[in-house]
VOGU-3710 file (C-alpha; in Angstrom, 3 decimals, decimal comma):
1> xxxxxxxxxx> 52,891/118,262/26,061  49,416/116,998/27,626  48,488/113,657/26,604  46,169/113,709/23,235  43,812/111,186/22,445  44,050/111,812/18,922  47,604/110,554/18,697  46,887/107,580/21,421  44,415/106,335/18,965  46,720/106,765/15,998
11> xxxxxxxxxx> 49,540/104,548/18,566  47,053/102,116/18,892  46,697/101,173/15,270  50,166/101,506/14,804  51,096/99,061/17,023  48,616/96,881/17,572  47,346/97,628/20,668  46,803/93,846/21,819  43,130/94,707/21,644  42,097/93,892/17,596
21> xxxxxxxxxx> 41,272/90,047/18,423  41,902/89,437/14,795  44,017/91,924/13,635  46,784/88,917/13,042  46,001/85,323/12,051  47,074/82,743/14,710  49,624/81,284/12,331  51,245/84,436/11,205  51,471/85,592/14,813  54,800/83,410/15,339
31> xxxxxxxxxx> 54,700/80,073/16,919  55,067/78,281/20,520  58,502/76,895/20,266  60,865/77,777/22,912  62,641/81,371/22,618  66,201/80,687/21,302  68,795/82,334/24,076  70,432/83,899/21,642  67,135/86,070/21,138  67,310/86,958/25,088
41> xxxxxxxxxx> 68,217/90,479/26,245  66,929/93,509/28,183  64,412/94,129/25,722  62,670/90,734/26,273  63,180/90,560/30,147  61,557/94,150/30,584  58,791/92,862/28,382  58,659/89,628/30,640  58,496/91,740/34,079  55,774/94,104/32,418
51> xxxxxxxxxx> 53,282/91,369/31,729  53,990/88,903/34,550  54,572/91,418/37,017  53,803/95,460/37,014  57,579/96,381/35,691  60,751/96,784/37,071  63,600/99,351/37,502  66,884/99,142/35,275  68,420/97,014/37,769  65,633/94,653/38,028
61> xxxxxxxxxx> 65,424/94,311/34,098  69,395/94,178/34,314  69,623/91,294/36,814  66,835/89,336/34,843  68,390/89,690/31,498  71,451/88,206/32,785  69,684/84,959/33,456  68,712/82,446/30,857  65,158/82,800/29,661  64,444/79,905/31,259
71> xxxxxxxxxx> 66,142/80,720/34,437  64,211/84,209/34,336  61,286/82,435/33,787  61,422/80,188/36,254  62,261/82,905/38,831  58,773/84,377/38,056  57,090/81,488/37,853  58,355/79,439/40,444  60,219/82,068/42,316  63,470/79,703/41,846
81> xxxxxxxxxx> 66,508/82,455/43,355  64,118/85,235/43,943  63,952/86,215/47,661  61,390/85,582/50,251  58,472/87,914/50,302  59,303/89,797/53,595  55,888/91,673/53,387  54,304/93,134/56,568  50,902/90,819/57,306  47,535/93,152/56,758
91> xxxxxxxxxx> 46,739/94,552/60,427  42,803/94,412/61,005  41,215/97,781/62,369  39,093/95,154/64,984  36,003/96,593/63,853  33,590/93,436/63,713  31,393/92,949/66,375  29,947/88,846/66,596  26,382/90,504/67,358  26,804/91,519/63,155
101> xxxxxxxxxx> 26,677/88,619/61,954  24,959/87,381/60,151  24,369/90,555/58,289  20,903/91,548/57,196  20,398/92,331/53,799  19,069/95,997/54,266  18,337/98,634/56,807  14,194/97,188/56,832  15,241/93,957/57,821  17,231/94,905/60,263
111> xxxxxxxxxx> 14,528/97,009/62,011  11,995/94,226/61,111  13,976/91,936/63,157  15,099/94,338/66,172  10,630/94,639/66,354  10,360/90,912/66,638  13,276/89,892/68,787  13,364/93,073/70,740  17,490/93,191/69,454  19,288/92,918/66,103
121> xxxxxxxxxx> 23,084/92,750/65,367  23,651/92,364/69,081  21,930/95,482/69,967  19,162/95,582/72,094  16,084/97,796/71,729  15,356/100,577/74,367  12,776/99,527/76,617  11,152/102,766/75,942  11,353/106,567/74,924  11,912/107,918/72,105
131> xxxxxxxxxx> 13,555/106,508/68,848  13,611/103,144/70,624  15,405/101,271/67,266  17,725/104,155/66,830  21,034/101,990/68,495  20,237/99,379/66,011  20,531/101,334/62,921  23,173/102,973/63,633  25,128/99,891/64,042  23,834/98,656/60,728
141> xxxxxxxxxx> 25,193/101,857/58,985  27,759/101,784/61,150  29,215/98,335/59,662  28,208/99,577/55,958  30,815/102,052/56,256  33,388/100,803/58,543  33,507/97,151/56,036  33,889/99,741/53,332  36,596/101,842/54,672  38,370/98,625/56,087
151> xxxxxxxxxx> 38,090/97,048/52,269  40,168/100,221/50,638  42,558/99,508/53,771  42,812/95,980/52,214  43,322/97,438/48,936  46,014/99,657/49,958  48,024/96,390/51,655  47,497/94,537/48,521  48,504/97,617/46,056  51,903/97,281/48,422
161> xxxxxxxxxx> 52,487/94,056/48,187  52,329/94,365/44,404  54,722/97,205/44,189  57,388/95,406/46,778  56,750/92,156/46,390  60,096/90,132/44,525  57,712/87,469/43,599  55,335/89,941/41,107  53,740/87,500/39,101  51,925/86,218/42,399
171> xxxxxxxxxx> 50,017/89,111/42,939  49,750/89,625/39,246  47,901/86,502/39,360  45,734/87,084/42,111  44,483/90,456/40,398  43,786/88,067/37,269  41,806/85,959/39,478  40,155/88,709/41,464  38,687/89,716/37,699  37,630/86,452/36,712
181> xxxxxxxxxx> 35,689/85,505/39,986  34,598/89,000/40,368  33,203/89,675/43,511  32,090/93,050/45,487  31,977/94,508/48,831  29,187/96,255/47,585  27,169/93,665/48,000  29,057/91,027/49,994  29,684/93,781/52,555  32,274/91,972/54,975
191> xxxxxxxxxx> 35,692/93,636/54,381  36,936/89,747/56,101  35,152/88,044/53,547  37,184/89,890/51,042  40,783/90,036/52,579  40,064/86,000/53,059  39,164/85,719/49,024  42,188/87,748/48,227  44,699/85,416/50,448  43,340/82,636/48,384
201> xxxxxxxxxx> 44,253/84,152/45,229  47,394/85,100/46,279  48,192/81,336/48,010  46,492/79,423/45,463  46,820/81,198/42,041  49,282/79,650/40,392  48,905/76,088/40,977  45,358/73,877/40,195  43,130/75,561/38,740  40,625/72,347/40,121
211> xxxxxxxxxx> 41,979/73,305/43,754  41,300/77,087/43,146  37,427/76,796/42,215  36,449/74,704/44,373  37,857/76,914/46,601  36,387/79,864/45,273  32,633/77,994/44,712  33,262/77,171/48,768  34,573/80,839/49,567  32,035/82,830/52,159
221> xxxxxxxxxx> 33,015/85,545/49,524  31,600/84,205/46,492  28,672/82,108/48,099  27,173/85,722/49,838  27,858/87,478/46,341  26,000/84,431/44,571  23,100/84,451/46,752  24,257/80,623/48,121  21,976/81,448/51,139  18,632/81,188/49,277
231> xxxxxxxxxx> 20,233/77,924/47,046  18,326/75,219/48,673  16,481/71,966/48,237  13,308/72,436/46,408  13,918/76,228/45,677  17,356/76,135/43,804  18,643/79,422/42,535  20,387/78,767/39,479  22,953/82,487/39,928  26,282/80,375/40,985
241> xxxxxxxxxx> 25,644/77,638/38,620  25,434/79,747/35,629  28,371/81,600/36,329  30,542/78,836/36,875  29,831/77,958/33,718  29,213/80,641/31,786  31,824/82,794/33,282  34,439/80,984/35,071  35,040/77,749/32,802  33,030/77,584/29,883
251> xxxxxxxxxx> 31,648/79,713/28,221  28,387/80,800/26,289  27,330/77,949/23,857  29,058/75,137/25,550  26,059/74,080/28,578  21,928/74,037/28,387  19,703/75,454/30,166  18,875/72,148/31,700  21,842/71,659/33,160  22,161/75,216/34,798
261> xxxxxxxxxx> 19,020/73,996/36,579  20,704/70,601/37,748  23,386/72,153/38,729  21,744/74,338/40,991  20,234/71,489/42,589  24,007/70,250/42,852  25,288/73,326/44,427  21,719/73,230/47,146  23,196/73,584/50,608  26,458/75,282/49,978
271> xxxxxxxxxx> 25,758/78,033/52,798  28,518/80,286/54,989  28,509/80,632/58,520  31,108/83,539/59,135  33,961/83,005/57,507  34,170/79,384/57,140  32,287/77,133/54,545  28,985/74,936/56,059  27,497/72,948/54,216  23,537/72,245/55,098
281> xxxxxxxxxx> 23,199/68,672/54,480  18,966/69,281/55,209  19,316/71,676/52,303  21,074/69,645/50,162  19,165/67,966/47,031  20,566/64,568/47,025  18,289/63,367/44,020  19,753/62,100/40,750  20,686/64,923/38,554  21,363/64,606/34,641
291> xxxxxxxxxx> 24,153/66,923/33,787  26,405/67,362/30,801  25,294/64,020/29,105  25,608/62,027/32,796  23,434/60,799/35,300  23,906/60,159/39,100  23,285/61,573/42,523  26,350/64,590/41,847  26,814/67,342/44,473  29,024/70,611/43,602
301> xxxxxxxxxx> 32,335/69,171/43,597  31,295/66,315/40,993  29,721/68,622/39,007  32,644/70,943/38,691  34,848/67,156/37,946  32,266/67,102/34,974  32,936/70,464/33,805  36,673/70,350/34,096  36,736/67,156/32,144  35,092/69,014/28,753
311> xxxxxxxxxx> 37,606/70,359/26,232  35,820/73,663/26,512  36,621/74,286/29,933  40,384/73,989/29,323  40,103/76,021/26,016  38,451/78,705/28,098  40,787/79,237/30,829  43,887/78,972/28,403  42,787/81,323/25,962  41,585/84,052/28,983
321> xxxxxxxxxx> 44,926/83,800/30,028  46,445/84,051/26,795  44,113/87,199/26,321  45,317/88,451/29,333  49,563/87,889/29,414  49,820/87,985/25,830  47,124/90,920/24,613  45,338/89,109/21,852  42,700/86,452/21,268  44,181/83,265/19,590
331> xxxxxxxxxx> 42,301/81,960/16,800  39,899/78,160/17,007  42,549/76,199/16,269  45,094/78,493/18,373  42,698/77,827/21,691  42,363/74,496/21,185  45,986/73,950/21,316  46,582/76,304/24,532  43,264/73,865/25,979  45,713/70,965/25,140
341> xxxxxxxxxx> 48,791/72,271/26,782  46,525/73,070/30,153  44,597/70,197/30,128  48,127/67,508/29,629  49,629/70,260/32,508  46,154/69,057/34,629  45,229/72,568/35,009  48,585/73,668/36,522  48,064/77,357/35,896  52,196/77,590/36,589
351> xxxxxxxxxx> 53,478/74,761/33,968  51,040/77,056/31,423  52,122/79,923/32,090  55,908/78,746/31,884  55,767/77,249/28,740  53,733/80,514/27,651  56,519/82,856/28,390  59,147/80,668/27,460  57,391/80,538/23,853  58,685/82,859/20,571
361> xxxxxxxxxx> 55,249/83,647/20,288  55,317/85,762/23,777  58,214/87,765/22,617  56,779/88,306/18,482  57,550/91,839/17,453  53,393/92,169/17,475  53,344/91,404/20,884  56,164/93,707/22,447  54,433/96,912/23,490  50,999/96,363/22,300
371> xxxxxxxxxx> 48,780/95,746/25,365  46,930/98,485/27,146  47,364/98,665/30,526  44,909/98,558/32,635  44,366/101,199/35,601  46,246/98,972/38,999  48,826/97,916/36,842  49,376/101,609/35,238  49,175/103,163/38,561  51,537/100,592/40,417
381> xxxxxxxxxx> 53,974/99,927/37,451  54,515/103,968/37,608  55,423/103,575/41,207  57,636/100,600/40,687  59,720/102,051/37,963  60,205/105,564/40,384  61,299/102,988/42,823  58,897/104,292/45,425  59,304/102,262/48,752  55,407/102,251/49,588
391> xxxxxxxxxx> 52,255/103,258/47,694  51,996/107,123/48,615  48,425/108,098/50,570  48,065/111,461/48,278  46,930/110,962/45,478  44,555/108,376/46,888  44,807/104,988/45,543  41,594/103,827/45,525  40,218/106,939/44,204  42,635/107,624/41,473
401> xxxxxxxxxx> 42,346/103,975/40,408  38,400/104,327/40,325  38,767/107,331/38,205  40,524/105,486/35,544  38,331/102,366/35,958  39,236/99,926/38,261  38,686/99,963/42,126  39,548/96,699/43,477  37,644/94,599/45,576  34,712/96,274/43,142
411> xxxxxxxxxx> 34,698/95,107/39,945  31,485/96,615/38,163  29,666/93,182/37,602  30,245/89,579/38,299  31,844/89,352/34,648  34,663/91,550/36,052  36,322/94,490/34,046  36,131/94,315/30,593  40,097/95,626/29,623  41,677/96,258/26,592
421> xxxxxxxxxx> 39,732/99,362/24,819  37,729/99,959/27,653  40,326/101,700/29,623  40,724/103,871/27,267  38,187/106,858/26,621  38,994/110,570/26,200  38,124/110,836/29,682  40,349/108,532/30,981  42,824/109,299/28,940  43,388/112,747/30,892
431> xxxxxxxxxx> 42,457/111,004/33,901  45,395/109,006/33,594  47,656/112,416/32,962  46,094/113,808/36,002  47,422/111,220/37,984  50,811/111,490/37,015  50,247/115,540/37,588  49,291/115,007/40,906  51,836/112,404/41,742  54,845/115,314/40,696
441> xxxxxxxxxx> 52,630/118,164/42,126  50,559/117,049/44,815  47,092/118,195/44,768  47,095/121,406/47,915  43,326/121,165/48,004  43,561/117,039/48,517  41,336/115,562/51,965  41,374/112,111/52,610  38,293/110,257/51,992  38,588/107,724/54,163
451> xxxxxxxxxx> 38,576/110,866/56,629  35,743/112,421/54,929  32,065/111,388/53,955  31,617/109,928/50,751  27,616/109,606/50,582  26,957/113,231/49,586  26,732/116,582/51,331  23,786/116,100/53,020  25,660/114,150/55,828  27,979/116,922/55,702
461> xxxxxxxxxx> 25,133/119,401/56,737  23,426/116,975/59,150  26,695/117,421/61,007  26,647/120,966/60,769  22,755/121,539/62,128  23,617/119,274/64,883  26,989/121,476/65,909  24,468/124,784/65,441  21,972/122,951/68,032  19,248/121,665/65,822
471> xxxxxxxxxx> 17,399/118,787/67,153  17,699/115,602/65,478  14,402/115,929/63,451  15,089/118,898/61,900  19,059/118,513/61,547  18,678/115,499/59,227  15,640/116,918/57,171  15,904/117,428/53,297  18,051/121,055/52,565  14,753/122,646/51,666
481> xxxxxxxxxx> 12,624/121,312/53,909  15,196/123,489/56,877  13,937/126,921/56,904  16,401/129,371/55,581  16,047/131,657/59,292  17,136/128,512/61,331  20,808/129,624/61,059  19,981/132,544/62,600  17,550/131,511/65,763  19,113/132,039/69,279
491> xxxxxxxxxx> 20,635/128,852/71,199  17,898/128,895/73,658  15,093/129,117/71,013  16,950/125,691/69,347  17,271/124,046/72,991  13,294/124,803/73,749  12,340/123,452/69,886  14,781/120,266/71,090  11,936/119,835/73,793  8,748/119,524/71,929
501> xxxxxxxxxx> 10,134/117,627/69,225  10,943/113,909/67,863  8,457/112,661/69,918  7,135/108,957/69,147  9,359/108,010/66,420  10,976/104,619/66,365  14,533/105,623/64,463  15,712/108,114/61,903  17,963/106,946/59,233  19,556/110,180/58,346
511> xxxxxxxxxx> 20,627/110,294/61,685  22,066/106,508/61,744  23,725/107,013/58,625  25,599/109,984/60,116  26,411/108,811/63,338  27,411/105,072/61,839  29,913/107,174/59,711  31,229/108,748/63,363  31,788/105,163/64,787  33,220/104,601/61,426
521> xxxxxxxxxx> 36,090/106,855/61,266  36,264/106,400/65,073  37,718/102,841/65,255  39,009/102,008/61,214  42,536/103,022/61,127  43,506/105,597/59,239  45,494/105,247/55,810  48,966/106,448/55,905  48,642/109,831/54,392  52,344/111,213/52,650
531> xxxxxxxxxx> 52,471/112,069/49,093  55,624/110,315/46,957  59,410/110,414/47,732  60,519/111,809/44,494  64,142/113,052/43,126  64,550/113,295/40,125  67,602/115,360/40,424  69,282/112,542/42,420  68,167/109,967/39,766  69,593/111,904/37,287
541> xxxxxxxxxx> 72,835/113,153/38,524  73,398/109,634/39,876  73,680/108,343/36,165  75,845/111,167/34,968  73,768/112,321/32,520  74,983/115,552/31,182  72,470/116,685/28,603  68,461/117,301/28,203  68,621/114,340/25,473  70,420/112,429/27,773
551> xxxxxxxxxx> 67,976/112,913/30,220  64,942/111,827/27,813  66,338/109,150/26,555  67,264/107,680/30,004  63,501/108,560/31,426  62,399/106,682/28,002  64,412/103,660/28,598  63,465/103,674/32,350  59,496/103,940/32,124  58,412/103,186/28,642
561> xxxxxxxxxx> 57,955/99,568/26,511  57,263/101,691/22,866  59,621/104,994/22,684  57,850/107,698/21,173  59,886/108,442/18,186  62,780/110,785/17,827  61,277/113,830/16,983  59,025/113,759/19,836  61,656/112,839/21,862  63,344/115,702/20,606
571> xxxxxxxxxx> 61,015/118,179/21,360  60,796/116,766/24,509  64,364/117,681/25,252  63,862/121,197/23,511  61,028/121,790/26,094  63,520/120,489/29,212  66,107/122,487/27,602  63,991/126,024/27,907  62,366/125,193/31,288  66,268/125,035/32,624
581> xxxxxxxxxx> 67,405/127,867/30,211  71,062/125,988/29,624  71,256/122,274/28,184  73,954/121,760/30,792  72,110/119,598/33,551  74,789/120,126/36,218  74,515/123,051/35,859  71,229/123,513/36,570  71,059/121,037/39,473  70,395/123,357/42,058
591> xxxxxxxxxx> 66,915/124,221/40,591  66,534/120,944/38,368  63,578/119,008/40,064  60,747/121,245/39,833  61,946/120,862/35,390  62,378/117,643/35,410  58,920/116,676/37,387  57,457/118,767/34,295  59,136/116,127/32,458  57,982/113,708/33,773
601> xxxxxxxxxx> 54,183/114,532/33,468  54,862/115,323/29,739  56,301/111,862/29,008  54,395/110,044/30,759  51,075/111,802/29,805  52,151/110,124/26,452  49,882/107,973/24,232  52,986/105,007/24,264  53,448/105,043/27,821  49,981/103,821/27,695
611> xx> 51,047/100,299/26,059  53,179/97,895/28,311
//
């Protein structure tokens, strides 16, 4: 019953996948006219909640199919009768210290600076002795690691709100938005900068799309990710221009070279300071710029007016969310009529995205079921539909999530994730069973990583050498470079060696990358650590069901958007019928989980369940 990729890739061309850009011409794929109500039902509402939110239980597809479509969509949209997101605010660990910022860009800067100042990142230098820089890089590792482990905190919160929240689509949006201005801690490396990009996503993703860049082009965030600091008058660095173009409105094709480089000069000054926006009017280039066809003294904000106002721009945005909601690429003439609709809505992203799911085109037979999903929403539309009441801490979230492709707050390059087929490899393919193995059986031999070292085992044995009463030197030296009789050497040989050695040396960055994980794990809070509530046998005898193909068709209905067809569904039963060794299911209630969690792995290890 493991999942095969033979037959996933056979599903795929059967249905579509959402993936073959022109597997369908644009005119043959249906058209934009308003669904009929007549054409409403649970079908269409569960297809509704699986692409504008991450899926919903029976009751939740129940409740909206009872609506009009317009009334459903509306609730989505606009939230019209849903309830108030009641969602716990993120709690900070307080790790950030002001002497960190602002942030040097590596571990030699830093100790270039603490040489010249005598302190860096609010440390000071000892006067004298030995390893006189050593405070100072340890705080510098120390805030690698603890911005790291705070930004998988902040991925955990958000990976709640999407499974809780009663206003999905918001935090379906803000994922959408978190792929299209892709930033990384990796490199930003300020878990504050991140949570503060997020909470604009989430507050400003569904209305102007001209409110959301420039908030996004003004976000500490994107500016340290673009290199804004180095973007100055005279010396313009052209990275943040041609992205906003070339990947956040435009498009290849549709700008010159020429005006990347006026751009730049448009965006000169645009600088951080913390977490707020400063602008540097000294670094500003206030000289005429000719951009797009027009001339005139333009900063950012009337450069991004300029690129808003070409056809291209709208076409772009419409037909990336199009991609995204609806699993295809429209033809020319199809994304020239979605730029239309966005462009008369004046970029509301919410008016777009209600007249797209209000459309017959949204709900075509080719569109049902035929978009791949992508690792967060697999992961967190599994937990939905098991109506979990938190995201569990074993299997780890941000681990099993990387593992199938997508960790957030690190997208793999500034163009985001690339979706669709990509998600889907013979490796990930099992990865994605895995999960679901893990998730019935947890995993005995599981440790927490945010608990744990990450950056290899040599951190691992510094530890170790230290404990055994090494001196630093020779505890953080190279594996082979420790001589193999060390282990054995008497505790007052290893004190006397601590005496006549490290003498003279200014730091030691083994050592400060061990001991900045210890003040790591020291003051980030933990993740909650349980693994998931499940009972199956409760689910089950709560809706009667009497029979093994009872129970697989209800599991089918509950989880999946294409049923595998009846014969697999009938083995499926035949296999839940000889793990219980009766086909009466009360029967075997008092021993039914551990079957049906087998079950579950097998169905959902399933090429369809793959499609949403």
């Amino acid at each position: 019953m493991d999942l095969n990729f033979i037959e996933l890739r056979t599903a795929l061309v059967r249905f579509g996948a959402g993936i073959c850009f022109a597997a369908f011409p644009w005119w043959a794929q249906g058209d934009f006219s308003p669904i009929d109500p007549r054409d409403w039902g649970e079908a269409e509402a569960r297809h509704l909640l699986e692409r504008a939110g991450f899926g919903g239980t029976p009751a939740e597809v129940a409740a909206l199919a009872a609506l009009t479509p317009k009334a459903a969509v509306r609730r989505l949209v606009y939230f019209e009768g849903a309830p108030q997101a009641k969602l716990p605010d993120f709690e900070p660990s307080g790790i950030f210290d002001e002497g960190l910022d602002p942030f040097p860009p590596s571990r030699p800067a830093t100790t270039a600076l603490a040489r010249q100042q005598g302190e860096a990142l609010g440390i000071q230098a000892k006067p004298a002795g030995n390893r006189r820089l050593q405070p100072v890089v340890n705080a510098f590792f120390y805030w690698l690691r603890a911005s790291r482990l705070e930004t998988d905190r902040v991925a955990y919160w958000w990976a709640n709100r999407m499974l809780l929240s009663p206003r999905p689509l918001q935090e379906r949006m803000a994922l959408f938005w978190h792929g299209h201005f892709a930033t990384n801690e990796d490199k930003v490396r300020d878990c504050r900068k991140m949570l503060k990009q997020l909470r604009l996503f989430q507050r400003l993703g569904l209305g102007n799309f001209r409110t959301l860049l420039i908030a996004v082009a003004q976000d500490p965030a994107m500016l340290a990710f673009l290199d804004a600091g180095v973007n100055v008058k005279g010396s313009p660095n052209e990275n943040f221009a041609r992205e906003i173009m070339e990947l956040f409105t435009m498009g290849v094709g549709h700008y010159g070279e020429a005006d990347v480089r006026e751009a730049a000069r448009a965006f000169t000054g645009w600088n951080y300071k913390g977490l707020d926006f400063d602008f540097k009017a000294d670094a500003h280039d206030g000289g005429i710029k000719r951009f797009m066809g027009q001339e005139g003294r333009f900063d950012g904000v009337e450069v991004i007016d300029i690129i808003l106002a070409q056809d291209a721009a709208a076409e772009f945005i419409a037909g990336k969310l199009h991609h995204h909601f609806v699993g295809d690429a429209p033809s020319a003439d199809g994304q020239r009529e979605l730029g239309v609709w966005l462009k008369s809505a004046n970029y509301d992203i919410a008016a777009f995205l209600e007249r797209l799911f209000l459309s017959r085109r949204f709900y075509a037979p080719e569109v049902l079921g035929t978009r791949i999903k992508g690792p967060v929403e697999f992961v967190v539309s599994t937990y939905r539909k098991l109506d979990l009441l938190a995201v569990p801490g074993a299997p780890d979230f941000n681990t099993v999530t990387e593992s199938l492709g997508q960790r957030l707050m690190h997208p793999p390059t500034v163009a985001g994730w690339s979706e669709g087929r990509s998600w889907i490899t013979p490796s990930l393919l099992f990865e994605r069973g895995n999960f679901v193995l893990d998730l019935a059986f947890p995993d005995i031999a599981f440790v927490p990583p945010d608990r744990y070292p990450g950056y290899g085992a040599e951190i691992l044995s510094v530890h170790e050498r230290l404990r055994a009463g090494m001196d630093i030197s020779r505890a953080t030296r190279p594996a082979a470079m420790v001589s193999d009789g060390m282990a054995s050497e008497g505790m007052a040989e290893m004190a006397a060696s601590n005496l006549l050695a490290d003498r003279d040396e200014a730091f030691n960055t083994r050592y400060g990358s061990y001991r900045g994980w210890q003040m790591a794990i020291e003051r980030v809070k933990p993740i909650p650590r349980h693994t998931a509530r499940l009972d199956l046998t409760g689910m089950v005898l709560r809706e009667g069901l009497e029979t093994p193909r009872e129970v697989v068709g209800y599991l089918v209905e509950r989880f999946f958007s294409v049923a595998p067809d009846r014969a697999t569904q009938s083995a499926l039963a035949d296999y839940l019928e000889a793990e219980l060794g009766t086909g009466d299911i009360r029967a075997a209630a008092s021993y039914l989980e551990e079957p049906l969690r087998l079950l579950l792995h097998a169905l959902l290890s399933r090429p369809e369940y793959q499609l949403g």
